[in-house]
MOPAC internal coordinates of N, CA, C and O (Angstrom, degrees):
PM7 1SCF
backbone

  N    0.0000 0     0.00 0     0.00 0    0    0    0
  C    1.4471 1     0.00 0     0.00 0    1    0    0
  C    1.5176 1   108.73 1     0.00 0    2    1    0
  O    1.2310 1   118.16 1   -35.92 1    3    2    1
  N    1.2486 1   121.12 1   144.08 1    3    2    1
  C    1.2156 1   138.11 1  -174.29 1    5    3    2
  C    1.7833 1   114.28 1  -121.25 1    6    5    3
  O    1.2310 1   127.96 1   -70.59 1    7    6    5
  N    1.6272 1   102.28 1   109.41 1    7    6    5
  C    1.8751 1    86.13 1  -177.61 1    9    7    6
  C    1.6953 1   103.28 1  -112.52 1   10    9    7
  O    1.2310 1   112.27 1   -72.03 1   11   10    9
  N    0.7651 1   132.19 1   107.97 1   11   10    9
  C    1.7608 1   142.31 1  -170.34 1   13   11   10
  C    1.9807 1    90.88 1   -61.12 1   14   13   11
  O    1.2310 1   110.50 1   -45.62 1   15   14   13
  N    1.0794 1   135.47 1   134.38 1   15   14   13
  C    1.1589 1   142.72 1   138.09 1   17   15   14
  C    1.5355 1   135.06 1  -130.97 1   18   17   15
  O    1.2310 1   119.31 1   -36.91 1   19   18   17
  N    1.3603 1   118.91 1   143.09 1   19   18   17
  C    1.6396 1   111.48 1  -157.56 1   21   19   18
  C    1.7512 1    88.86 1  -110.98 1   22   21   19
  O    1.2310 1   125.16 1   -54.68 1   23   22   21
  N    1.1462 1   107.70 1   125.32 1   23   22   21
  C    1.8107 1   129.71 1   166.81 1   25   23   22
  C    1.6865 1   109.54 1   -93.40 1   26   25   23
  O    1.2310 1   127.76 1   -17.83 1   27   26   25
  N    0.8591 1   102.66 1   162.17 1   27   26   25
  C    1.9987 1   129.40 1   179.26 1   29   27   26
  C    1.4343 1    95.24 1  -166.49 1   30   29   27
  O    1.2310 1   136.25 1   -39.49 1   31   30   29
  N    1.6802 1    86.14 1   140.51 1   31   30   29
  C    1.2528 1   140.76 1  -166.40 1   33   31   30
  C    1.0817 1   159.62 1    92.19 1   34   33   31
  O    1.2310 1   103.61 1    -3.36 1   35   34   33
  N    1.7354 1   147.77 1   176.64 1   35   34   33
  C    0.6514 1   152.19 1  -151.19 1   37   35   34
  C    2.0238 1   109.22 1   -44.96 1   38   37   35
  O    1.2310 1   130.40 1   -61.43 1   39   38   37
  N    1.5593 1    97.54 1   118.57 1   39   38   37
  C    1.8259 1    90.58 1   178.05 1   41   39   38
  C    1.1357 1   119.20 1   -47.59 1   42   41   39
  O    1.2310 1   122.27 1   122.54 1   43   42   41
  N    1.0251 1   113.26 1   -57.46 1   43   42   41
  C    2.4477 1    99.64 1   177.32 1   45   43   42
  C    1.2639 1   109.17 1   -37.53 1   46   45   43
  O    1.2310 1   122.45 1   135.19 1   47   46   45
  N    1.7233 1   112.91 1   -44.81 1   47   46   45
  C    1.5808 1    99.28 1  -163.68 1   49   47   46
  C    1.5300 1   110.83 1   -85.98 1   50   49   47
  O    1.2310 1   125.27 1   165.73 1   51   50   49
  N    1.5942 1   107.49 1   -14.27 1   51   50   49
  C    1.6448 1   104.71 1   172.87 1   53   51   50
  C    1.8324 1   114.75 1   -67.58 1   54   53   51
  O    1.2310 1   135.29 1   143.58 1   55   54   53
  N    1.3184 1    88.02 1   -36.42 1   55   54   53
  C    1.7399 1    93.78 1  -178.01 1   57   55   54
  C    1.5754 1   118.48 1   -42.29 1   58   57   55
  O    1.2310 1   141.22 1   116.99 1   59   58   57
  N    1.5935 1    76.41 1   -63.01 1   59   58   57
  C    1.9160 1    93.77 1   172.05 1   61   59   58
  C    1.2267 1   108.06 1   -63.96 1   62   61   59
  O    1.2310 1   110.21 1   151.14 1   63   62   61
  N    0.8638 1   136.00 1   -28.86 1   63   62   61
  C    1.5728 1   119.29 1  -179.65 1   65   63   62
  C    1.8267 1   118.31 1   -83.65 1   66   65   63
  O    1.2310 1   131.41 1   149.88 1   67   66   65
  N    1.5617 1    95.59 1   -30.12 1   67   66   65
  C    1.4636 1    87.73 1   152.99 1   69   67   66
  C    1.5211 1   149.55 1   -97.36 1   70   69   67
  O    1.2310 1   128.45 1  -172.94 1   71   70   69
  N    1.7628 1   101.33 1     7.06 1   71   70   69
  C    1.0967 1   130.81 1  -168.15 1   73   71   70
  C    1.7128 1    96.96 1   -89.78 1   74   73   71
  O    1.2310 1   126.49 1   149.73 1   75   74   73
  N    1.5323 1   105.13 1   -30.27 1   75   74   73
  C    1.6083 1   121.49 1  -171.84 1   77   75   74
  C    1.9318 1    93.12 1   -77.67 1   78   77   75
  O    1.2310 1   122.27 1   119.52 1   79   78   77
  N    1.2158 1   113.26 1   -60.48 1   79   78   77
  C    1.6443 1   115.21 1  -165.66 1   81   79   78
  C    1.7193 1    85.52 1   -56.42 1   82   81   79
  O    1.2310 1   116.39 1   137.22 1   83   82   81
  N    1.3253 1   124.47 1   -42.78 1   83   82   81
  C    1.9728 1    89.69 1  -156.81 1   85   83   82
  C    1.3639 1    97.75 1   -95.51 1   86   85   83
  O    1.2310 1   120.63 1  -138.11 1   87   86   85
  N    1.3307 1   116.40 1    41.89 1   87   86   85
  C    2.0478 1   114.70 1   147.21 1   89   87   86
  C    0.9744 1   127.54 1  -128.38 1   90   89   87
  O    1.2310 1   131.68 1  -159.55 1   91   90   89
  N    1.6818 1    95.07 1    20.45 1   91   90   89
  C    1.7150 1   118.42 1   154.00 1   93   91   90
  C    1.4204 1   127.63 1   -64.07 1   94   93   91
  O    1.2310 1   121.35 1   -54.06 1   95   94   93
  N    1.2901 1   115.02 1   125.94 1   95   94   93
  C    1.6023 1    85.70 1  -173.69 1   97   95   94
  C    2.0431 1    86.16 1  -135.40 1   98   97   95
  O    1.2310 1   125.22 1   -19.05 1   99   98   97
  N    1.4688 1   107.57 1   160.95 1   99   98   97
  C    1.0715 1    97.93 1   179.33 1  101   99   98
  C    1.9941 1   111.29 1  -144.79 1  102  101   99
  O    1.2310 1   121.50 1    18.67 1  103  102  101
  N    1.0523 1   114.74 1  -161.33 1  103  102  101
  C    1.3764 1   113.54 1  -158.31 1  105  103  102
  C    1.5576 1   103.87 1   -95.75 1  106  105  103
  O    1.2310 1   115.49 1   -60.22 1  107  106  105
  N    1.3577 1   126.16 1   119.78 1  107  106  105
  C    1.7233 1   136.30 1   161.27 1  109  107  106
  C    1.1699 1   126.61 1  -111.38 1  110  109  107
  O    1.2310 1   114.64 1   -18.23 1  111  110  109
  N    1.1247 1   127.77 1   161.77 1  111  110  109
  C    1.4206 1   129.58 1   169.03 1  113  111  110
  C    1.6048 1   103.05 1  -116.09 1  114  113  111
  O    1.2310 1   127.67 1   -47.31 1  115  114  113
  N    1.4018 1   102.84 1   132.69 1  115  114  113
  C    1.6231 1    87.00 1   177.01 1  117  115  114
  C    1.5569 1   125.04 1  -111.16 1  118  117  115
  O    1.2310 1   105.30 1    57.80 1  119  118  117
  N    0.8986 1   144.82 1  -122.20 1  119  118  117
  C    1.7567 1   122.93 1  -166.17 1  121  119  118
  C    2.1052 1   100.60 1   -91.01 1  122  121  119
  O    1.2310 1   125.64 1   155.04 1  123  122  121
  N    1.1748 1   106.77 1   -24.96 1  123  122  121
  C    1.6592 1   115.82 1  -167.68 1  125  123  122
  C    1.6404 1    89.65 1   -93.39 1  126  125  123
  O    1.2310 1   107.00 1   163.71 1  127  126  125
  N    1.6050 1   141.82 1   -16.29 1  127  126  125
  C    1.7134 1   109.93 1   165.26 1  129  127  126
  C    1.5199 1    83.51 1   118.30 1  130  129  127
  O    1.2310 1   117.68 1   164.93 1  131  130  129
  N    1.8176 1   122.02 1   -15.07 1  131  130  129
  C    1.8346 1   112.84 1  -173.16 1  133  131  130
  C    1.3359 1    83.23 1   -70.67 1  134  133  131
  O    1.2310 1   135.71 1   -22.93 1  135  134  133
  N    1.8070 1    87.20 1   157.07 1  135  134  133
  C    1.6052 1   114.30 1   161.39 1  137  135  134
  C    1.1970 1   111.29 1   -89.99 1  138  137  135
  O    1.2310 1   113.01 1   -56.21 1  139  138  137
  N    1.3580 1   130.81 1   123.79 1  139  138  137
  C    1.6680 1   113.72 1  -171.66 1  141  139  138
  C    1.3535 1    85.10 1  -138.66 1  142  141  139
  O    1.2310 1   118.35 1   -15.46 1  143  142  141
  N    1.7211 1   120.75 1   164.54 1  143  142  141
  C    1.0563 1   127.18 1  -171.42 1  145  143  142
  C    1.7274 1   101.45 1  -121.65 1  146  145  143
  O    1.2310 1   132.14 1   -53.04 1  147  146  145
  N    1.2666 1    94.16 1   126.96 1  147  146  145
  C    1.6739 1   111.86 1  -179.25 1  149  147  146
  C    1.5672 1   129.53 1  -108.88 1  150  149  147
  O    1.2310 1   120.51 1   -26.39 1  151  150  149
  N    1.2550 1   116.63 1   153.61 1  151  150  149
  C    1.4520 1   105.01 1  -145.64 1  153  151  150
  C    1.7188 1    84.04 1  -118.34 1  154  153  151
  O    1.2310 1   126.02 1   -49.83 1  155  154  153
  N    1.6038 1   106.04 1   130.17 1  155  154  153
  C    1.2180 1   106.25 1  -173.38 1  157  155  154
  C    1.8014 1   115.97 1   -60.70 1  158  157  155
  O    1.2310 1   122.96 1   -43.04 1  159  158  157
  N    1.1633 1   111.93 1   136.96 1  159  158  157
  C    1.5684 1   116.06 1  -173.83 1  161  159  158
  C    1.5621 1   106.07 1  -104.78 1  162  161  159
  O    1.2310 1   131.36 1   -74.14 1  163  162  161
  N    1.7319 1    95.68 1   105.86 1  163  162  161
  C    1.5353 1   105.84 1  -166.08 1  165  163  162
  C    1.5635 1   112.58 1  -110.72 1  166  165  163
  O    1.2310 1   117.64 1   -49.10 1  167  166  165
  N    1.5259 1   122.09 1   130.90 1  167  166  165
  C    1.5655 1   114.65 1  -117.40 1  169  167  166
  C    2.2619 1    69.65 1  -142.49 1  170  169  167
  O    1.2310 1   117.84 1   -75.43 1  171  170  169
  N    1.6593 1   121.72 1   104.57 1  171  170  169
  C    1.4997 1   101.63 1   169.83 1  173  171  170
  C    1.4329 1   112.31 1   -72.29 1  174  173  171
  O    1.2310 1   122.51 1    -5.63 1  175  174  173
  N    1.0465 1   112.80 1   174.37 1  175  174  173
  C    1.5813 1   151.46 1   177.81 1  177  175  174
  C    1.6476 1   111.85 1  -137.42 1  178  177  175
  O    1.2310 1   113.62 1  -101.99 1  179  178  177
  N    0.6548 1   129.67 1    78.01 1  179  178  177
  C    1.4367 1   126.28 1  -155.55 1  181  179  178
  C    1.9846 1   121.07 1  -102.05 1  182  181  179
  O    1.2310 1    99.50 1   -83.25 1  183  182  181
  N    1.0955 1   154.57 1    96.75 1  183  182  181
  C    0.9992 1   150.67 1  -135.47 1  185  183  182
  C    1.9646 1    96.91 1  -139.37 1  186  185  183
  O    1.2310 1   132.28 1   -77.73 1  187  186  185
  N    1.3060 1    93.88 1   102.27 1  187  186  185
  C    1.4853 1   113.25 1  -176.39 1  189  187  186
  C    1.4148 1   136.62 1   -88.83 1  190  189  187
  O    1.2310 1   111.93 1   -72.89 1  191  190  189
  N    1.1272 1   132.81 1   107.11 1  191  190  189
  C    1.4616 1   118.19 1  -143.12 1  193  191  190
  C    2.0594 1    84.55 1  -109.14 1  194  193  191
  O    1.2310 1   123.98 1   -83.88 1  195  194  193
  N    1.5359 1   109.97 1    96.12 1  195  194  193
  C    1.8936 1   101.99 1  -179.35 1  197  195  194
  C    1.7175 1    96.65 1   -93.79 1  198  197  195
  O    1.2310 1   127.33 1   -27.05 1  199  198  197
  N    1.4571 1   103.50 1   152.95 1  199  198  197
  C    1.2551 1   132.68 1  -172.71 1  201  199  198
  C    1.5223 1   109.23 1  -106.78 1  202  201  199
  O    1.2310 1   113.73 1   -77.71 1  203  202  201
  N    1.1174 1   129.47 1   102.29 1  203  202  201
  C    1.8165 1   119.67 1  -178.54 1  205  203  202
  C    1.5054 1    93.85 1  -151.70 1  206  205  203
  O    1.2310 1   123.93 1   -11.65 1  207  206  205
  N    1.8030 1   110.08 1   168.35 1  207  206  205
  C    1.3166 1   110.43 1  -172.49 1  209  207  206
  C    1.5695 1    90.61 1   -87.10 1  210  209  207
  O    1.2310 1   120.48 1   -13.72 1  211  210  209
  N    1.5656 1   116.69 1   166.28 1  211  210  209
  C    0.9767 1   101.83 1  -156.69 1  213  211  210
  C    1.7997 1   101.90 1  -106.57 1  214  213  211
  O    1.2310 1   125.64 1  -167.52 1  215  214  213
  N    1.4237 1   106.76 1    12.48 1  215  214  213
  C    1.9478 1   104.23 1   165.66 1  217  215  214
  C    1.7651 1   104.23 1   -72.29 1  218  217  215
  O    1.2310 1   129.14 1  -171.33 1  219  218  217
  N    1.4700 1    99.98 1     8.67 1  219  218  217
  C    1.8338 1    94.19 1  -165.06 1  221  219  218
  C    1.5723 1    97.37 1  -111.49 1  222  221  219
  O    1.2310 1   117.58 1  -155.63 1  223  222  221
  N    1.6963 1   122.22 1    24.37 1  223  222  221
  C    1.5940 1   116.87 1  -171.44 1  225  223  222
  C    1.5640 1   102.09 1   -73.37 1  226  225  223
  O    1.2310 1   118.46 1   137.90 1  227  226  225
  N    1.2278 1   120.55 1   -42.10 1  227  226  225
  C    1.6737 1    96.20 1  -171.89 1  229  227  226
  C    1.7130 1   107.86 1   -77.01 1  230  229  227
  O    1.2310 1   109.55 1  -173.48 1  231  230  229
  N    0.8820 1   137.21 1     6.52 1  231  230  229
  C    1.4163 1   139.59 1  -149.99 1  233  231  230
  C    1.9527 1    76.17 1  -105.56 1  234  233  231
  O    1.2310 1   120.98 1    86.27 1  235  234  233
  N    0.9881 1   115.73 1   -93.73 1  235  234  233
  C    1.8350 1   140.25 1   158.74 1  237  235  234
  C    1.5144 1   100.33 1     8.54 1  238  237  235
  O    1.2310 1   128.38 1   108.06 1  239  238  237
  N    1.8093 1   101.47 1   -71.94 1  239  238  237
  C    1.5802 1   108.73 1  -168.91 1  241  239  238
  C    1.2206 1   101.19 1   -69.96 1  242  241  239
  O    1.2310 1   104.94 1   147.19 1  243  242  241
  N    1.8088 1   145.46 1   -32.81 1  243  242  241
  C    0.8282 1   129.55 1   170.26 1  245  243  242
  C    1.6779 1   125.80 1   -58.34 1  246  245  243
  O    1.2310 1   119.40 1   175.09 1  247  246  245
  N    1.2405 1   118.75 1    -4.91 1  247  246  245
  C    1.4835 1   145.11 1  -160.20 1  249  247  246
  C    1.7367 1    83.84 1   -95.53 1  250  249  247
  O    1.2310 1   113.94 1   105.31 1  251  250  249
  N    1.1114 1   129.08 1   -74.69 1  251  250  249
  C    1.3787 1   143.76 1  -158.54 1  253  251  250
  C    1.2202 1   119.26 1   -95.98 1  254  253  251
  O    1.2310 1   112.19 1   167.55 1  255  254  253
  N    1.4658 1   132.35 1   -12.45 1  255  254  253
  C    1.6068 1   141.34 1   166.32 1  257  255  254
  C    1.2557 1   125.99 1   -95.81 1  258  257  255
  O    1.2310 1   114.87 1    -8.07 1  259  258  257
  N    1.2561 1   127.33 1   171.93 1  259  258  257
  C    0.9204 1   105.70 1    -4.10 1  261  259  258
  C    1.7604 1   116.16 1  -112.69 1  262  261  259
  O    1.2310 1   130.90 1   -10.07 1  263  262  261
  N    1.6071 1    96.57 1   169.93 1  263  262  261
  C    1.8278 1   121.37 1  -148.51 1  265  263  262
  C    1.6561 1   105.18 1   -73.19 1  266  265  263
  O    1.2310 1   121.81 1   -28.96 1  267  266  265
  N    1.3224 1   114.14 1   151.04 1  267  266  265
  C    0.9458 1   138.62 1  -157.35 1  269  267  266
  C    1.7792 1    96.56 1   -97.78 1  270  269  267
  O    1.2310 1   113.95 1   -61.21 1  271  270  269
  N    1.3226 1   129.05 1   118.79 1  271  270  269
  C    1.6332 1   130.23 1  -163.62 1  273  271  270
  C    1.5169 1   102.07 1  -112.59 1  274  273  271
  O    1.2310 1   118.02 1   179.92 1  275  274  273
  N    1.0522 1   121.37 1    -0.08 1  275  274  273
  C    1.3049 1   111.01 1  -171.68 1  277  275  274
  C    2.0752 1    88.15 1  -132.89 1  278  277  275
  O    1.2310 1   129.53 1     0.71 1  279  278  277
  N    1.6790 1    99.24 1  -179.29 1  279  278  277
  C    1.0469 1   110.83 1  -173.56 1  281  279  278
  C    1.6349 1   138.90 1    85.81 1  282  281  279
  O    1.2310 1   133.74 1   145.14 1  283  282  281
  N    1.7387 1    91.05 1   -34.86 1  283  282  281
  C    1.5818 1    96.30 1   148.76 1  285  283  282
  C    1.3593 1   120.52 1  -140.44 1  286  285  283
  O    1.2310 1   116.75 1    25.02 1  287  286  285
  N    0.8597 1   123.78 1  -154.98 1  287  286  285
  C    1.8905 1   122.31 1  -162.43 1  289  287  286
  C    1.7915 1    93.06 1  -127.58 1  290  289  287
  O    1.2310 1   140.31 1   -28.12 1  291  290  289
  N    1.5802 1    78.20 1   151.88 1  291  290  289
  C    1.5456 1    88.01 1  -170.32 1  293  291  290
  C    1.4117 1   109.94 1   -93.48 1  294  293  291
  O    1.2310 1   125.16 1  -166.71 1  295  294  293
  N    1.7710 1   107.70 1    13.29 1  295  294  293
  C    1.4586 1   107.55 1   172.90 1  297  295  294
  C    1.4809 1   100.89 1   -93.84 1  298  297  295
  O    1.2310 1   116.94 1   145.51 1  299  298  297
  N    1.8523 1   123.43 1   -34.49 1  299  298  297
  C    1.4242 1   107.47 1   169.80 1  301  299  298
  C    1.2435 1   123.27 1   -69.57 1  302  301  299
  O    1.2310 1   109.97 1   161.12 1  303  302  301
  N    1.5920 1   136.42 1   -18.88 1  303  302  301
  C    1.1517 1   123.19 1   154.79 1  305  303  302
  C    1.4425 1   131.21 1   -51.47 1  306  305  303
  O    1.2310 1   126.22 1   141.16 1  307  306  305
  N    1.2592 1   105.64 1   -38.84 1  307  306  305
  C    1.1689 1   113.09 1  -178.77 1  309  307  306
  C    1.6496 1   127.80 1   -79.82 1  310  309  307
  O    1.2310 1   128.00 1   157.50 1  311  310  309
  N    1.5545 1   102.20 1   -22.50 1  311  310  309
  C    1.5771 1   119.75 1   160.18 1  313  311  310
  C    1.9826 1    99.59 1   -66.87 1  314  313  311
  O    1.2310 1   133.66 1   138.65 1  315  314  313
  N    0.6545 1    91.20 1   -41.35 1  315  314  313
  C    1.9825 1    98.22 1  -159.93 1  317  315  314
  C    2.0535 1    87.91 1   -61.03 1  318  317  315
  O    1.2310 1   139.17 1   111.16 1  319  318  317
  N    1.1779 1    80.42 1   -68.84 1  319  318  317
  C    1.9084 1    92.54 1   172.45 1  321  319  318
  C    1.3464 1    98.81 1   -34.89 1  322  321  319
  O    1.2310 1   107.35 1   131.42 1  323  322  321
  N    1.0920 1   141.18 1   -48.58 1  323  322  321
  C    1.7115 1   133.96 1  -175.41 1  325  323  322
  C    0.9582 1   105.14 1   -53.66 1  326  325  323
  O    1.2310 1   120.93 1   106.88 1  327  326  325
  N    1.5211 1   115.83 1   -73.12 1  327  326  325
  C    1.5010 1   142.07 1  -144.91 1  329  327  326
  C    1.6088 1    88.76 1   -62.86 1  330  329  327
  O    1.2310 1   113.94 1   134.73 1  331  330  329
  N    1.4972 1   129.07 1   -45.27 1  331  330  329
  C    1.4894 1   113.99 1  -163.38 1  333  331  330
  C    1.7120 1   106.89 1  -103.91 1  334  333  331
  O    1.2310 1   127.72 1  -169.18 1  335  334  333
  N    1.5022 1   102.74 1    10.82 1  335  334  333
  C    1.3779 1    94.40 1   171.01 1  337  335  334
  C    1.2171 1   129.18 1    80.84 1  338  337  335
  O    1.2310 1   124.62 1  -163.20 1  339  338  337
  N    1.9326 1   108.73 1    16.80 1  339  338  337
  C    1.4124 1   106.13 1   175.30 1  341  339  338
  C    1.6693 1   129.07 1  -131.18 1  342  341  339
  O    1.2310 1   121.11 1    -0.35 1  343  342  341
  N    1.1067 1   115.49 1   179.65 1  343  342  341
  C    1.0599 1   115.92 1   177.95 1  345  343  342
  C    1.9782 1   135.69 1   -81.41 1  346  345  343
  O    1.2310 1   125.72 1   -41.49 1  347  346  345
  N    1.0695 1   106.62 1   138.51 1  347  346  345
  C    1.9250 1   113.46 1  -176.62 1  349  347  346
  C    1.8616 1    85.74 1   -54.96 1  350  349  347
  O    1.2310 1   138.45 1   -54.26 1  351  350  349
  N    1.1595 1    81.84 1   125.74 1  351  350  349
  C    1.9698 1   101.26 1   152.13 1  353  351  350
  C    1.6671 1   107.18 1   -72.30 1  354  353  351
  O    1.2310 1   117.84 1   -21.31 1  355  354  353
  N    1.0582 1   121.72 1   158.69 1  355  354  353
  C    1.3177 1   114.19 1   159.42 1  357  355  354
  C    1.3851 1    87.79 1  -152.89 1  358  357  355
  O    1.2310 1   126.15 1   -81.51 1  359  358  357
  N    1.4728 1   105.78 1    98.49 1  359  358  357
  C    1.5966 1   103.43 1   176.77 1  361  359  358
  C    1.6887 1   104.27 1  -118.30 1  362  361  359
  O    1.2310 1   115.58 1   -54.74 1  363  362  361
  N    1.5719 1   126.00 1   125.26 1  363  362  361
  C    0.8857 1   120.04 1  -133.37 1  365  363  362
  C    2.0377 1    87.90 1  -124.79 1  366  365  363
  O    1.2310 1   128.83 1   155.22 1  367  366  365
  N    1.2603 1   100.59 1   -24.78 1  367  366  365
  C    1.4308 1   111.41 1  -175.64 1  369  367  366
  C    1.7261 1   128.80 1   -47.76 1  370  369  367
  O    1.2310 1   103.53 1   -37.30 1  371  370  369
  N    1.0696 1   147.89 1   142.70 1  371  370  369
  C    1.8735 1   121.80 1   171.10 1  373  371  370
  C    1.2955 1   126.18 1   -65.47 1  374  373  371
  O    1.2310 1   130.17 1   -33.65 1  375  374  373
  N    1.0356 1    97.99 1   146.35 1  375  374  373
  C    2.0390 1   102.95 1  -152.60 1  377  375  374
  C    1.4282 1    92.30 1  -100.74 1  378  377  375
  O    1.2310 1   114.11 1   -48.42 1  379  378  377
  N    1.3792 1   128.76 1   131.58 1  379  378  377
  C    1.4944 1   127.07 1   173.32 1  381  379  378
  C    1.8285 1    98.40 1  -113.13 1  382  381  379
  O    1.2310 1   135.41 1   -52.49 1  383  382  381
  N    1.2635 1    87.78 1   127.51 1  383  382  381
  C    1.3740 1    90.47 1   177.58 1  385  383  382
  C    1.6079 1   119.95 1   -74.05 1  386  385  383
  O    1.2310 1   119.16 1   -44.65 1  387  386  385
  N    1.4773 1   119.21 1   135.35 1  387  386  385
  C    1.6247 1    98.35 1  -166.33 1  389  387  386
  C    1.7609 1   100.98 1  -131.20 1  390  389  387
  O    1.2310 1   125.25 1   169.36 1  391  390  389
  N    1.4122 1   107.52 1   -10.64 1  391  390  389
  C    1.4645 1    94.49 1   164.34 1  393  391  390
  C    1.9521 1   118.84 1  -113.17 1  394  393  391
  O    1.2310 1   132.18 1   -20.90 1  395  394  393
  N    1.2892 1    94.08 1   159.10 1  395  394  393
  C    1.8734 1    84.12 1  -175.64 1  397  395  394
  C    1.5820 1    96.78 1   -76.17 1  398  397  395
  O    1.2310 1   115.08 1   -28.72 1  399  398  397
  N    1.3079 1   126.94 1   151.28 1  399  398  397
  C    1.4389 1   154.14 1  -148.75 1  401  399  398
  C    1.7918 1   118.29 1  -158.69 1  402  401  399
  O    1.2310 1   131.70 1  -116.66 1  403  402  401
  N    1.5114 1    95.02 1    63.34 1  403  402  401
  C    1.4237 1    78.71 1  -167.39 1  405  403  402
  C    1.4654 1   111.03 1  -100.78 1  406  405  403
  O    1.2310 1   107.25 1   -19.92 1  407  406  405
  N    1.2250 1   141.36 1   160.08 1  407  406  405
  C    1.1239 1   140.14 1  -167.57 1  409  407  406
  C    1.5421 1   116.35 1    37.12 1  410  409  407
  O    1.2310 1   121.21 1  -127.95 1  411  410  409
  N    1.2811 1   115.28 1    52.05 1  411  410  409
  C    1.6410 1   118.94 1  -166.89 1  413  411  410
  C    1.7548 1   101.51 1  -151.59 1  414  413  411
  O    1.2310 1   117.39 1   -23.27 1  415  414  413
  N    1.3632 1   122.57 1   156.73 1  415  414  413
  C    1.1584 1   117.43 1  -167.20 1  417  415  414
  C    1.5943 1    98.65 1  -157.09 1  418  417  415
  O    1.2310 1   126.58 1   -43.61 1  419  418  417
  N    1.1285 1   104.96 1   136.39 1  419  418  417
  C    1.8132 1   117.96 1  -166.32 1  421  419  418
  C    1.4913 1   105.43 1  -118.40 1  422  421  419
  O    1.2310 1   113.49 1   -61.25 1  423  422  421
  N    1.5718 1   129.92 1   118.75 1  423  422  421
  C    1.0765 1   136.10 1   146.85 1  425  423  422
  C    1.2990 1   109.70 1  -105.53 1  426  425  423
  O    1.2310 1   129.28 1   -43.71 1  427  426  425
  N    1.5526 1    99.73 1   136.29 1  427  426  425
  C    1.7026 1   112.43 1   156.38 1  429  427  426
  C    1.1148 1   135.33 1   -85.21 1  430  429  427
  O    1.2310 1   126.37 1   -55.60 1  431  430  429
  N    1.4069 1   105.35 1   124.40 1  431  430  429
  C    1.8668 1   100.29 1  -168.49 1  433  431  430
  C    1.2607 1   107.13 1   -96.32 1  434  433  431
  O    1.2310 1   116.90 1   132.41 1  435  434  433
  N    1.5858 1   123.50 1   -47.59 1  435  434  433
  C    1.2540 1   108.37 1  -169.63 1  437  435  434
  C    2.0762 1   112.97 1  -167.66 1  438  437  435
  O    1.2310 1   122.85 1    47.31 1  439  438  437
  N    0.8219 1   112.14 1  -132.69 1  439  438  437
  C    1.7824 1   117.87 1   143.17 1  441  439  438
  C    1.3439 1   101.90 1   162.92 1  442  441  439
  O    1.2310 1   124.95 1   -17.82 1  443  442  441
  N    1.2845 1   108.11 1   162.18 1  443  442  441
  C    1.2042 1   126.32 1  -162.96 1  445  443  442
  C    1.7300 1   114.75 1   -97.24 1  446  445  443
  O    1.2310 1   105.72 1   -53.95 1  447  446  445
  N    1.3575 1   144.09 1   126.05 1  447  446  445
  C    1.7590 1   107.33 1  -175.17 1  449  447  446
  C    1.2568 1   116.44 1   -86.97 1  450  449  447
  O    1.2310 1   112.81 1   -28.11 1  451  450  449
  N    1.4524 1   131.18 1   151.89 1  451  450  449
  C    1.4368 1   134.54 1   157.03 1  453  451  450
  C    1.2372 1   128.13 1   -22.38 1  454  453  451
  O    1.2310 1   120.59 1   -59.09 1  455  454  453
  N    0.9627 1   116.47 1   120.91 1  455  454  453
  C    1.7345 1   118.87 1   171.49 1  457  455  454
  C    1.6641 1   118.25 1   -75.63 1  458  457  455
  O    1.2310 1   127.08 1   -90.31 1  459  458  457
  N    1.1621 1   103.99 1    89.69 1  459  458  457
  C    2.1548 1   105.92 1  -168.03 1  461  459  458
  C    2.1656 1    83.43 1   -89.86 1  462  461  459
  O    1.2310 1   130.91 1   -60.86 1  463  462  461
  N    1.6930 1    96.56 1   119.14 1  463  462  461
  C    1.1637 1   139.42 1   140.45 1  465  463  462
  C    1.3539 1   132.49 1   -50.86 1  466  465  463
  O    1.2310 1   117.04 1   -91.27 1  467  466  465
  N    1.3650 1   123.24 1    88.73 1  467  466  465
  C    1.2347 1   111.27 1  -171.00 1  469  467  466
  C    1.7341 1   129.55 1    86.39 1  470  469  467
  O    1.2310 1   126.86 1   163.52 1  471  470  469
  N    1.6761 1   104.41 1   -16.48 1  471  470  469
  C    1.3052 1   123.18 1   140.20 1  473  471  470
  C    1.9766 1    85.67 1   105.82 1  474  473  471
  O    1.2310 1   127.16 1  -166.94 1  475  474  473
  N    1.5086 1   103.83 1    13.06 1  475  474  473
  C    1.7869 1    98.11 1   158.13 1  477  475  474
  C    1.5215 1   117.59 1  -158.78 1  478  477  475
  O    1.2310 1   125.90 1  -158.14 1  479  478  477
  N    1.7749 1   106.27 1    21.86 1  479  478  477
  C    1.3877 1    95.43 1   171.96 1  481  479  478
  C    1.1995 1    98.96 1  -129.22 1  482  481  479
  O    1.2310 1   122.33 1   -44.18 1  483  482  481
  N    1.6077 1   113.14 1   135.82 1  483  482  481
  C    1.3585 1   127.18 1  -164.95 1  485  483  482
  C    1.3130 1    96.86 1  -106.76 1  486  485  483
  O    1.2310 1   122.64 1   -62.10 1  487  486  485
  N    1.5602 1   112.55 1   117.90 1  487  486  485
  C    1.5993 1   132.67 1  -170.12 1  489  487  486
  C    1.8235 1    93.32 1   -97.43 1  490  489  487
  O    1.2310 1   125.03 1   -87.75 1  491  490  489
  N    0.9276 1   107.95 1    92.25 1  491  490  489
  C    1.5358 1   131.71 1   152.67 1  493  491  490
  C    1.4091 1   105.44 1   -39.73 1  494  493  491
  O    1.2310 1   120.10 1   180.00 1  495  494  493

């Protein structure tokens, strides 16, 4: 069984809190009827909300691209985009990849725009 759940907050305290769930272990039976004790296998999903000014987008997307097109549907992106209230990227430019990414996979959901204060300070 698989139960999907979405967490907030602070990274130290997410760590620990997921560092705490995978030394859970709990009760199985395995194909012969033993009781053996199994250690929950805790698998992220991770949904990242980054903060940068925004003359720094190809610098950023090169940080995080390039995006992964397959695997989910562009109707759950686009539901997810509702639910958090943001906007389709349409970044159309060539993405150079600039950090190593191994066994890791990046979709873009959306971004949100800056709130400019006073009509020239961009609240990050």
């Amino acid at each position: 069984m698989h139960i999907y759940v979405l967490v907030y907050g602070q990274k130290m305290w997410l760590d620990k809190f997921v560092n705490d769930l995978q030394a859970q272990y709990v009760n199985w039976k395995d194909d012969n009827g033993r009781d053996i004790l199994l250690q929950l296998g805790v698998r992220e999903i991770k949904l990242l909300d980054i903060a940068f000014p925004r003359e720094q987008i190809d610098k950023v997307i090169g940080y995080l691209g390039p995006f992964r097109s397959s695997g989910i549907s562009n109707l759950r992106l686009a539901a997810l985009r509702k639910i958090l209230g943001l906007k389709k990227l349409d970044y159309n430019r060539p993405i150079r990849q600039t950090l190593p990414r191994r066994y890791v996979d990046t979709f873009l959901v959306g971004y949100k725009p800056d709130v400019i204060v006073e009509g020239r300070i961009e609240m990050i």
